[in-house]
VOZA-844373 format. One line per 10 residues: number of its first residue (from 1); their letters; for each residue x, y, z of C-alpha. Coordinates in steps of 0.5 Angstrom, whole numbers, plus 500, padded with zeros to 3 digits. Example, Ala and Ser with C-alpha at 12.3 -4.5 7.8 and 13.67 -1.06 7.14 Angstrom:
1	as	525 491 516  527 498 514;
END
This chain:
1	xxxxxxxxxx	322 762 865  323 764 873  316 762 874  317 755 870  324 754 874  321 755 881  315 750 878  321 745 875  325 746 882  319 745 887;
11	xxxxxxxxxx	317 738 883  324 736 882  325 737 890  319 732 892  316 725 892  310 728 895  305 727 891  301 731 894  306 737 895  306 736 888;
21	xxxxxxxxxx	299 737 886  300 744 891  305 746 886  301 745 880  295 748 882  299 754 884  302 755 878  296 754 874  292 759 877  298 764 877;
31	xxxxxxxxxx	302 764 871  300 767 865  296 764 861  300 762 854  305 759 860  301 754 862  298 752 856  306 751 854  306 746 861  301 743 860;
41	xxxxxxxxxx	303 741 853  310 739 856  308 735 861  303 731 855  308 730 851  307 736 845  315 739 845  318 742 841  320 740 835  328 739 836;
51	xxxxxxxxxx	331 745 832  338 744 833  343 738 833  347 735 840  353 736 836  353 742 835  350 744 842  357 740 844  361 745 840  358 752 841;
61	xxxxxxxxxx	358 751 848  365 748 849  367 754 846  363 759 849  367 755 855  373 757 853  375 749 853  377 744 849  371 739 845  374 734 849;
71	xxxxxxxxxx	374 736 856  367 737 855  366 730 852  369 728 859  365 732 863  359 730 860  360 722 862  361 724 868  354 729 869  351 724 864;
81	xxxxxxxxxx	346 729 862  347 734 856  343 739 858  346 739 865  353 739 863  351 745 858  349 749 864  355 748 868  362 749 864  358 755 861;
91	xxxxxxxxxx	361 762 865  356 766 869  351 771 864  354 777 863  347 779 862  340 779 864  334 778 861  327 776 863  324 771 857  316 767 859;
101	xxxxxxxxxx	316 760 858  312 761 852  317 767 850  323 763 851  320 757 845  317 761 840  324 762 840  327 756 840  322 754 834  324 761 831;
111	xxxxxxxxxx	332 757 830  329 753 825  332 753 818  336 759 821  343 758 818  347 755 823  352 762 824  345 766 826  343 760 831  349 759 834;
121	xxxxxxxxxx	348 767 835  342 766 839  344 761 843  349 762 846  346 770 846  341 766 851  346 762 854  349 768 857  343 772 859  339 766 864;
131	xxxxxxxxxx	342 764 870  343 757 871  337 754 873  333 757 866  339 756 863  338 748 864  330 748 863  332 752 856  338 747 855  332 742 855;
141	xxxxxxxxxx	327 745 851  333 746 846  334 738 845  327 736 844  327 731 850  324 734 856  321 730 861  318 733 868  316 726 871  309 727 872;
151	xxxxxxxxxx	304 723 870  297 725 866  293 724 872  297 728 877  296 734 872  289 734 870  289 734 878  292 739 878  288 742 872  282 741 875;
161	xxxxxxxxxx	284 743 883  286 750 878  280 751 875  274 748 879  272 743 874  271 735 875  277 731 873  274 727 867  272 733 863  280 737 864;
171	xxxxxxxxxx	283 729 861  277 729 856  279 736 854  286 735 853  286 730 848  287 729 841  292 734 836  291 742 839  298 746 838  299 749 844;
181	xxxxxxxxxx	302 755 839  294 757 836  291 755 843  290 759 848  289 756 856  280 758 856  279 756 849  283 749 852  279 749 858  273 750 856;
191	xxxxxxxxxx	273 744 850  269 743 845  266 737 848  262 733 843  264 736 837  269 734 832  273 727 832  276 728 839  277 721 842  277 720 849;
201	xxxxxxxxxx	282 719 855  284 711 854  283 707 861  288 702 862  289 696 865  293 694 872  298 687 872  294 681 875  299 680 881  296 675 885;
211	xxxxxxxxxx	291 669 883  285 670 879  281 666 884  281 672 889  278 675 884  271 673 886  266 669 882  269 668 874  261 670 873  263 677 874;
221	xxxxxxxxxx	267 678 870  269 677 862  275 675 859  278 676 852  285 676 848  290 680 850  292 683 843  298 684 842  297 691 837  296 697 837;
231	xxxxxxxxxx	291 700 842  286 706 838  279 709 838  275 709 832  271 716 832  265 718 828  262 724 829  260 730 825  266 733 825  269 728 822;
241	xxxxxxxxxx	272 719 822  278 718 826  283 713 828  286 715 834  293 711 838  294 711 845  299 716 844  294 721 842  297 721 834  292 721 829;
251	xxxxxxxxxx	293 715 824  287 715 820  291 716 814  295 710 815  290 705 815  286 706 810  282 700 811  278 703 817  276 709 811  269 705 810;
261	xxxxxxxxxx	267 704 816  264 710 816  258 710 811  256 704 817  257 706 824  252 711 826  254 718 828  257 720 834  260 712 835  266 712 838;
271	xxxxxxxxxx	270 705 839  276 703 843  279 697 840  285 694 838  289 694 831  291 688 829  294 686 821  290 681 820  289 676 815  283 671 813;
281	xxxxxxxxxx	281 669 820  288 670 825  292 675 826  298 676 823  305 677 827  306 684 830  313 685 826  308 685 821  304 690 823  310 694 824;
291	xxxxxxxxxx	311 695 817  306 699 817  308 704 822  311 710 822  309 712 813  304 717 812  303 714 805  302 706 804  304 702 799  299 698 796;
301	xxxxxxxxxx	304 692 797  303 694 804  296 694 804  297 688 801  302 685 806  300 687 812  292 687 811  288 690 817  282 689 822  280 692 828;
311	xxxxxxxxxx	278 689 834  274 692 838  272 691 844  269 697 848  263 702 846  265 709 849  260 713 845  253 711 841  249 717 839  253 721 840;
321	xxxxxxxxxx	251 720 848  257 719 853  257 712 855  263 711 860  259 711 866  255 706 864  257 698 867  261 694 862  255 689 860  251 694 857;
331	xxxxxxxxxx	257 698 853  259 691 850  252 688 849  250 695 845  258 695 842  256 688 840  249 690 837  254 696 832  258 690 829  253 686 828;
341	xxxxxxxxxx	250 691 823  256 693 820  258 688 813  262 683 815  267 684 809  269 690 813  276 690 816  272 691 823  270 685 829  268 684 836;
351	xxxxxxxxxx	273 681 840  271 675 842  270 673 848  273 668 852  269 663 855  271 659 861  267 653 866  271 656 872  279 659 873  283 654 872;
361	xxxxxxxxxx	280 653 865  281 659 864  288 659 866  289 653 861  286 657 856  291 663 858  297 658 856  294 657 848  294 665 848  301 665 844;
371	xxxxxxxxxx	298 660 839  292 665 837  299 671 837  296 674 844  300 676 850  296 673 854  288 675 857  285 682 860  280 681 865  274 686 866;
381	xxxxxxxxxx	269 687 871  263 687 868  260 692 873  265 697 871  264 704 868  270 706 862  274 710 867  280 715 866  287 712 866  289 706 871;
391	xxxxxxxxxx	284 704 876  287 698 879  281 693 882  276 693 875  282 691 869  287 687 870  292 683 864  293 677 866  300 676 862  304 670 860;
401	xxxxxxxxxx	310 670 863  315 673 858  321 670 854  328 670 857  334 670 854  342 670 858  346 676 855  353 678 856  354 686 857  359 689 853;
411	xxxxxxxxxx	357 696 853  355 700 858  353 708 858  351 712 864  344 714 866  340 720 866  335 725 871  337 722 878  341 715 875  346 720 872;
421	xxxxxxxxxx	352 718 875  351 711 876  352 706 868  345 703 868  344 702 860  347 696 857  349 693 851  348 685 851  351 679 846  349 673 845;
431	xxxxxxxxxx	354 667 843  355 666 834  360 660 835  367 664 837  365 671 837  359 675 841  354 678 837  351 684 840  344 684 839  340 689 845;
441	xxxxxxxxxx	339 694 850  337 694 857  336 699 862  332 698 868  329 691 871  336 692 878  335 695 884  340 702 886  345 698 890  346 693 884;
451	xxxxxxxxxx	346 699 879  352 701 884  355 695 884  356 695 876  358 702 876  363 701 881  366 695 876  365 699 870  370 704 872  375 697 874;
461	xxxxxxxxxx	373 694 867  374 699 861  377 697 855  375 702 850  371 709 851  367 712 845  365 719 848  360 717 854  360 708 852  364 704 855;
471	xxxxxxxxxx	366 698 853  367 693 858  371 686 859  364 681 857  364 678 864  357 680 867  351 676 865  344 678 865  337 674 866  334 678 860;
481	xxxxxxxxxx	325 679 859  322 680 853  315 680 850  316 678 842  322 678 838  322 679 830  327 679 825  330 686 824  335 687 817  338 694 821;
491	xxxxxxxxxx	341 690 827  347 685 825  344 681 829  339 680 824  333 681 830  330 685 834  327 685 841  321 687 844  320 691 851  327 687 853;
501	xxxxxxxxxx	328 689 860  334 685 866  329 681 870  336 679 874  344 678 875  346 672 873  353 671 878  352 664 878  353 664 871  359 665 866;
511	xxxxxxxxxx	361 668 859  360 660 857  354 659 859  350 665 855  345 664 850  346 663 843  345 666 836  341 661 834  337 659 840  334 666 839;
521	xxxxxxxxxx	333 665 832  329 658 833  325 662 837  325 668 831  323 662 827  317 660 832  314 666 833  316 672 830  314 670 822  317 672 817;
531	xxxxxxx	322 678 817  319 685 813  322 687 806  328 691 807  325 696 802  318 697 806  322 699 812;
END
């Protein structure tokens, strides 16, 4: 573990990037191999599995401390961060030991279905053998939830400074469902470019800030809906037909509709696009869409509910013959000639194209983007090639300005990483006649000296306290954002929103003031659709 804390130590102590990449790079080319598989999996998401529960991190370690649960409990509203917490009450290792990164997870994912005597026992048994600085990254590991802060590009700069190879082959190769526990570093480097049903690193595109107009002659450029489903790629090759999300999540079986595109779309096709529940000739709301994520077996009244179609609206592969080097124009001209040729009763479509006499027709369509379900409209150079991640200049999204609603705090938690003493997660509430509904959670949108400021009144304004909650004198409103909102039988609410963040501090506005319930389900009843059948959920 000492090389992967040196690692950790030497990220966490800059905002350099460039000393960043340095540390990277120097540990991909000296730490040993299955090491660096495991960071690399780390750092793109690919954990551990969680093997043992907070609660009883909480215990073991308040006992191996020698104080009571509750001190602990105090101790960690105070750090903020469990792990952390952990790695300072527990007293100096009697022991020493010498665990590789690799070595300390096959240890962690050994605890699971262990009796939770033995896995307190090797817990607390690895705990007193590591210092403190790998006692914290081991306290991480432990908890499912460890983030270095680094983007996928940083390390795949890293990675291709390491090894000498281009940075768009390392990002390809690091896609898809490799187990970093059955892979090791040269066969992950080396890849298996064209093989399998390995999907591609998905571009992605920037916030318009500024006027569309500045972005030179309309005719450069094609527009389409912004959708508001789930981002995929379709890939067909020898090796196989999958669907592949955004997150690198393979989800083929949950979207059997797409399973007979397979006897139409040519081998080594490979279609970027979005998935969308649809019925007849509209897209269905995204809560809609939502009934069907996350189950492994889908019911035929789901099928039947929230019937879906892909809209695709890039061509990545054709022939088996990369095409992301080549302008927009052409991939979409042959992505057009495929879907043609495809059956129109099949659940796949182009997504069609905006057309416009100049921009400010353009801009007046953008504002009937909520009528079709959409989010507002993506803009594409058509010279552009398909690149790795967020370029900005050739993609933009050009959004609708979000929905926004004026909340009550009512609870208030402590943030983690370098926010870890300042209250920056909040509960707000909505009026329902007398009484305040709590009905969402924020946590970012403020600055750090308005984070301060709340946390100083926090401390003034406490009336209850549940472990690392407070619940606070429902004074501060707050201008909240929000991108959809959708009926949700799991909140007493009843409703749920979607992306909410704090666009701003409403001190010019009072309790009295704030939104109600029933606004909020007007807009429900406008936009969200019906709410999902409890038992599909």
């Amino acid at each position: 573990m000492k090389d992967f804390a040196a690692l950790f130590a030497a990220l966490d102590g800059t905002t350099k990037t460039g000393a960043k990449t340095t540390a990277l790079t120097r540990y991909f080319r000296d730490a040993p191999e299955p090491d660096r598989v495991w960071t690399i999996a780390i750092l793109s998401g690919r954990r551990p599995r969680r093997a043992v529960t907070s609660t009883e991190l909480r215990t073991w370690a308040a006992g191996a401390a020698g104080i009571p649960l509750w001190l602990f409990e105090e101790s960690y509203s105070v750090v903020g961060d469990l792990a952390e917490t952990i790695a300072l009450v527990l007293p100096p290792p009697s022991t020493t030991c010498d665990l590789t990164l690799t070595e300390t997870i096959k240890a962690i994912i050994a605890l699971t279905g262990l009796p939770a005597a033995e896995r307190q026992a090797r817990v607390m048994a690895t705990w007193d053998a590591l210092p403190g600085d790998q006692r914290f990254l081991f306290n991480k590991l432990l908890t499912g939830g460890f983030r270095m802060g680094i983007a996928q590009g940083l390390m795949t700069k890293a990675l291709a400074a390491a090894t000498g190879l281009e940075e768009t082959t390392i990002a390809h190769r690091l896609m898809g469902d490799w187990d970093p526990a059955r892979t090791d570093f040269a066969a992950l480097i080396a890849g298996d470019d064209g093989l399998g049903a390995k999907p591609y690193p998905f571009a992605l595109a920037s916030p318009l800030e500024g006027e569309a107009a500045t972005l030179g002659p309309l005719s450069d450029w094609i527009a389409e809906w912004k959708w508001d489903g789930i981002r995929g790629q379709l890939v067909h090759r020898l090796g196989g037909f999958a669907l592949w999300s955004r997150g690198e999540e393979l989800i083929t079986d949950r979207f059997p509709e797409f399973a007979a595109l397979a006897d139409f779309l040519p081998l080594g096709t490979v279609l970027d696009g979005e998935i969308l529940a649809w019925r007849g000739d509209a897209p269905l709301p995204f809560a809609a869409l939502q009934t069907r994520i996350g189950r492994k077996v889908v019911s035929k009244k789901a099928l039947a509910q929230a019937p879906v179609r892909f809209l695709a609206y890039d061509l990545l592969e054709a022939d088996g013959a990369d095409l992301r080097d080549r302008t927009l124009s052409e991939r979409r001209a042959r992505l057009e000639a495929i879907v043609a040729a495809v059956p129109s009763g099949l659940a796949l479509a182009n997504s069609p194209r905006v057309h416009a006499e100049d921009w400010p027709d353009l801009a007046r369509q953008r504002l009937t983007a909520r009528d079709l379900l959409a989010e507002g409209l993506m803009l594409k150079r058509l010279s552009s090639p398909y690149f790795t991640g967020r370029k900005r200049g050739d993609w933009w999204k050009w959004k609708l300005d979000p929905y926004t609603v004026d909340a009550v705090m009512v609870y208030a938690q402590a943030g983690h990483g370098r926010r870890a003493n300042l209250f920056t997660d909040f509960t707000f509430a909505v009026r329902d006649g007398n009484d305040l509904v709590p009905f969402t959670k924020a946590y970012s949108g403020l600055s750090d000296a308005e984070f301060a400021e709340i946390t100083s009144w926090v401390g003034k304004n406490t009336l209850e306290r549940f472990g690392p909650v407070r619940r606070v004198i429902p004074e501060l409103v707050f201008e909240l954002a929000f991108e959809g909102i959708q009926a949700s039988p799991r909140h007493k609410s009843g409703i749920a929103l979607r992306f909410p963040r704090m666009l701003r501090w409403r001190r010019d506005k009072g309790v009295a003031d704030i939104d109600t319930l029933a606004e909020l389900r007007r807009l429900l009843a406008a936009t969200g659709g019906p709410p999902p059948d409890p038992g599909d959920i």
